[in-house]
Backbone bond lengths (Angstrom), bond angles and torsions (degrees), N, CA, C in turn:
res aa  C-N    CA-C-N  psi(-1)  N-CA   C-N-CA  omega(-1)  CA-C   N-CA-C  phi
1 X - - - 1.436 - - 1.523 110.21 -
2 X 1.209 116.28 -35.22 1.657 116.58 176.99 0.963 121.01 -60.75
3 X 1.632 112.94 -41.73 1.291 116.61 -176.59 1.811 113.75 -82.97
4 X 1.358 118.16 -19.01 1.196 124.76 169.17 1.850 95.89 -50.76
5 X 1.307 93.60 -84.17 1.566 109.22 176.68 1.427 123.22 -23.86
6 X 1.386 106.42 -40.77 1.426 102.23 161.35 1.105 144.16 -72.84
7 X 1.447 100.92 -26.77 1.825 138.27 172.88 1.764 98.85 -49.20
8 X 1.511 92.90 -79.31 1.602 105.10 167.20 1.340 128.99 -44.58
9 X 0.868 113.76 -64.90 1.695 121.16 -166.26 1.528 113.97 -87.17
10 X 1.472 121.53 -2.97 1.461 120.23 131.86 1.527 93.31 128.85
11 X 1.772 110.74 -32.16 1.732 126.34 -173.46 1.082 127.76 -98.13
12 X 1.561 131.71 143.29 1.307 122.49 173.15 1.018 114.39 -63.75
13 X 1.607 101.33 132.08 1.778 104.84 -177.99 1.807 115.96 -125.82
14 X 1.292 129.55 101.27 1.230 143.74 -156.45 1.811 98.83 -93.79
15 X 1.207 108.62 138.16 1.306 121.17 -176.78 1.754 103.19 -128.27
16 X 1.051 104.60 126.93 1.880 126.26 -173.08 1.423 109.34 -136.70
17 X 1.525 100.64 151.53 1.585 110.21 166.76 1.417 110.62 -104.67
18 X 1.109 112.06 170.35 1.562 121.77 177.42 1.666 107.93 -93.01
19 X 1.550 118.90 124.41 1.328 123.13 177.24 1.536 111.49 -62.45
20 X 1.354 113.84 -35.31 1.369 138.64 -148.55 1.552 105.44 -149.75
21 X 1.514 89.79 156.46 1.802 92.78 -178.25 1.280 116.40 101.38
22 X 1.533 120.35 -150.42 1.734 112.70 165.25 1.305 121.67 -63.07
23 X 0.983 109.41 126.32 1.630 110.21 165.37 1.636 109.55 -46.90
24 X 1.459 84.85 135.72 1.942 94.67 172.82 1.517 106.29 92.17
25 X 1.532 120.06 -25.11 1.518 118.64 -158.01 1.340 90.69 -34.41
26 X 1.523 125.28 166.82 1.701 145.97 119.93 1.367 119.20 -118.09
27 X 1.192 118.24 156.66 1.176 129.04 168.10 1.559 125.83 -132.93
28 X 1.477 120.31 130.75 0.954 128.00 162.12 1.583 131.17 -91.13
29 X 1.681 118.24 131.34 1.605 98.03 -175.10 1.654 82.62 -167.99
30 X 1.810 70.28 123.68 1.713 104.75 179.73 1.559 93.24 -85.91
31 X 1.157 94.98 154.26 1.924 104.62 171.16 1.130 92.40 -143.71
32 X 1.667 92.74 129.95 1.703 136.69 -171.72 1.440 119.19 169.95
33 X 1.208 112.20 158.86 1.643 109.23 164.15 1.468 125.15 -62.25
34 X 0.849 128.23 -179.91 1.376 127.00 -161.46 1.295 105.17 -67.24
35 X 1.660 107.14 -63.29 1.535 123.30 152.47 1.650 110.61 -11.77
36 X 0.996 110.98 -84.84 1.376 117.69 -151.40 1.706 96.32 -72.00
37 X 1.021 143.80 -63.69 1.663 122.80 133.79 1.176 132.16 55.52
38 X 1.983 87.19 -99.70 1.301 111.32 -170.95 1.494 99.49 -76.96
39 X 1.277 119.21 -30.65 1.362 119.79 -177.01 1.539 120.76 -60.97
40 X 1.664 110.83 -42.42 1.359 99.42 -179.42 1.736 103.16 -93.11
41 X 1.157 107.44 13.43 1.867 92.63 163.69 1.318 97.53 -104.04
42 X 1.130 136.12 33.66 1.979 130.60 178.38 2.116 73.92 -133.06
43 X 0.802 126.39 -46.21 1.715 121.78 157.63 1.620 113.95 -15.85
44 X 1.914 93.16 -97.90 1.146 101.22 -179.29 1.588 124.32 -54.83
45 X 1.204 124.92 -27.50 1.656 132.00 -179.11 1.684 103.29 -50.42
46 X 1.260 97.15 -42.81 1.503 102.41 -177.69 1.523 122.23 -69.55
47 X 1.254 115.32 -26.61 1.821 132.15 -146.28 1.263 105.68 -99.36
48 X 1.937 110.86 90.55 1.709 111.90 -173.07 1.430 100.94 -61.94
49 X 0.982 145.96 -16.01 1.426 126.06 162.62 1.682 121.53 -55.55
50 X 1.535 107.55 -59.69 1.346 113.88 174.40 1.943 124.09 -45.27
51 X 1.921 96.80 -33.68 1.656 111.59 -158.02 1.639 80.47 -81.46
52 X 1.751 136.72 -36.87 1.312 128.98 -168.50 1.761 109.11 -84.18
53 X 1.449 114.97 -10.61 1.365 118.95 -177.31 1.612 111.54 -77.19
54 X 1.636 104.72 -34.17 1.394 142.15 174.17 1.571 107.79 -66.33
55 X 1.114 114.89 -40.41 1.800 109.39 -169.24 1.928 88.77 -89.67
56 X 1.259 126.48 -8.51 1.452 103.82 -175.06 1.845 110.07 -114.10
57 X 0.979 92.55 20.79 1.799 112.35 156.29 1.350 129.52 -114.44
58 X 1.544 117.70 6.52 1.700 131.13 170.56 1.496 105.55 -45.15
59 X 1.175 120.50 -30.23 1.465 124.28 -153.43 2.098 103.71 -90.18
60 X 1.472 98.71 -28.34 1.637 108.71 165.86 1.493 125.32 -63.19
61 X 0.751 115.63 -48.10 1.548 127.24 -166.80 1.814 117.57 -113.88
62 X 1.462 90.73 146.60 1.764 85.96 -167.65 1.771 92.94 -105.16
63 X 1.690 109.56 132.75 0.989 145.03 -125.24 1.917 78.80 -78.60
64 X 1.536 114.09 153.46 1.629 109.79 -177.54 1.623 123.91 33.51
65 X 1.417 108.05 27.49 1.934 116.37 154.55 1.544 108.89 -81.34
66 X 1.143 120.48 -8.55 1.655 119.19 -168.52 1.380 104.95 -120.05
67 X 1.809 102.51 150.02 1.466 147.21 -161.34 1.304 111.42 -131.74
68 X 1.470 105.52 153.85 1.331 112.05 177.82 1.600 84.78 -134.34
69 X 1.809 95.43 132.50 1.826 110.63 164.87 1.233 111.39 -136.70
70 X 1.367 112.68 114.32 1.467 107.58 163.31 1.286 121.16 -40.24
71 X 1.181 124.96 179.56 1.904 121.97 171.62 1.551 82.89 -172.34
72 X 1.833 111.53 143.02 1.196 122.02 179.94 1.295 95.71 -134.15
73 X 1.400 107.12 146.88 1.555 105.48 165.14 1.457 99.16 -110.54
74 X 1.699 95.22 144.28 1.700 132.62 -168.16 2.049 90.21 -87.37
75 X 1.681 102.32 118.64 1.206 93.05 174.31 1.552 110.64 -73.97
């Protein structure tokens, strides 16, 4: 799915688990500028492939556990 997502939405998109912390965490994190970002999530929002790839993973995740955080790297 990340790499779909990345395919689509233009950015590399890396998918990780959490060593530590909640059990189960994942994380998703596109790398890009903010711009390019926001741009390929106004991408994927659009992409009935991506919105039907999305309705057949309901069964993973418990419904409002997920966040969105920017993260910048300090040159």
């Amino acid at each position: 799915m990340a790499q779909f997502a990345g395919d689509v939405g233009g950015i590399p998109v890396m998918f990780t688990i959490d060593n530590f912390g909640a059990f189960g965490r994942v994380n998703w994190i596109a790398l890009g500028s903010e711009e390019d970002v926001d741009n390929s999530l106004d991408v994927l929002g659009t992409s009935a492939d991506y919105v039907q790839r999305l309705g057949q993973t309901a069964d993973l995740f418990i419904p409002g556990s997920g966040n969105r955080m920017p993260a910048y790297r300090a040159a």
